[in-house]
C-alpha positions as protocol buffer text, in pm:
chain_id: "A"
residue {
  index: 1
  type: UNK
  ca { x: -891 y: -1292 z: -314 }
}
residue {
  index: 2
  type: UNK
  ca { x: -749 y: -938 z: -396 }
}
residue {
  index: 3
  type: UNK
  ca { x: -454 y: -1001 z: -166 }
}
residue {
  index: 4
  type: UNK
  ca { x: -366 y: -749 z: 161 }
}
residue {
  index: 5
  type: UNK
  ca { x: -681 y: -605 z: 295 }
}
residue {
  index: 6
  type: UNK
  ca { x: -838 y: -882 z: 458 }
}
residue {
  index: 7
  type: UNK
  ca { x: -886 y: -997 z: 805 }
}
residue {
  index: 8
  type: UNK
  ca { x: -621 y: -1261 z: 724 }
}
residue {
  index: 9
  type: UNK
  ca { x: -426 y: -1418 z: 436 }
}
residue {
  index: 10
  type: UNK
  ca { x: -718 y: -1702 z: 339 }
}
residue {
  index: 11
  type: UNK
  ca { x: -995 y: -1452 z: 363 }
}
residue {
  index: 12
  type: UNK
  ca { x: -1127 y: -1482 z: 19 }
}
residue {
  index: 13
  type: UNK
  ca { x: -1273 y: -1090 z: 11 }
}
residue {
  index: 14
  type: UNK
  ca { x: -1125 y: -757 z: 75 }
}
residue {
  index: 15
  type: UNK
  ca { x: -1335 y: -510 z: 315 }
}
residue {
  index: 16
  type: UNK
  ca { x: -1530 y: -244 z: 120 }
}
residue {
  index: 17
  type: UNK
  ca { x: -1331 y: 27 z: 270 }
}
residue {
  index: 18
  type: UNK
  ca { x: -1030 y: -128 z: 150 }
}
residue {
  index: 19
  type: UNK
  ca { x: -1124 y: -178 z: -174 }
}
residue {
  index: 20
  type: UNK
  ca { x: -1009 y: 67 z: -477 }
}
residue {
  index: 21
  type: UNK
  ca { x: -1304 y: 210 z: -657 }
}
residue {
  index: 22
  type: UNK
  ca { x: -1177 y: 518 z: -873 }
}
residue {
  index: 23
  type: UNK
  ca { x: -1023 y: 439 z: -1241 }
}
residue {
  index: 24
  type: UNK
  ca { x: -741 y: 620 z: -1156 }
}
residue {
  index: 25
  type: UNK
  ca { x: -556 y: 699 z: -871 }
}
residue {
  index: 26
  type: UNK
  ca { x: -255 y: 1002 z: -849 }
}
residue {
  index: 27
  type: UNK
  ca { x: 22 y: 933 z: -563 }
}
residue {
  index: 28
  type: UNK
  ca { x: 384 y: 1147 z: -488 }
}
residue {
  index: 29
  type: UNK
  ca { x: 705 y: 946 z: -329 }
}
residue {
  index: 30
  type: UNK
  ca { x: 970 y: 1188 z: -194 }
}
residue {
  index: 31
  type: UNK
  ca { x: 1302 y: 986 z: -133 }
}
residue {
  index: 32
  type: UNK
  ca { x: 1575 y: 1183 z: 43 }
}
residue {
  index: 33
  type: UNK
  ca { x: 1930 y: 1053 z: 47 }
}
residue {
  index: 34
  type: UNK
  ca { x: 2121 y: 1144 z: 392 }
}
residue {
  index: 35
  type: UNK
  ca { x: 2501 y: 1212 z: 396 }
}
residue {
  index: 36
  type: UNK
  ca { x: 2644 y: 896 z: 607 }
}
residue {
  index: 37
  type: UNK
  ca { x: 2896 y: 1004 z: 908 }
}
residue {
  index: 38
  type: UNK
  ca { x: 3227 y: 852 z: 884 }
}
residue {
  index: 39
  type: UNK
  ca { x: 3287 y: 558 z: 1062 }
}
């Protein structure tokens, strides 16, 4: 069981196209901090 992926939570295989196949994977996260309005 490789966790999310599956048809359901007791599903005890992912689906091929979910699974991760590459040794190594490269991802970018942008996080952007808005001004809040008075209140």
């Amino acid at each position: 069981h490789m966790g999310v992926g599956g048809d359901d939570s007791w599903s005890q295989s992912v689906h091929p196209e979910f699974l991760l196949t590459q040794p190594h994977y490269q991802y970018q996260l942008t996080l952007r901090v808005k001004a809040s309005s008075p209140q």
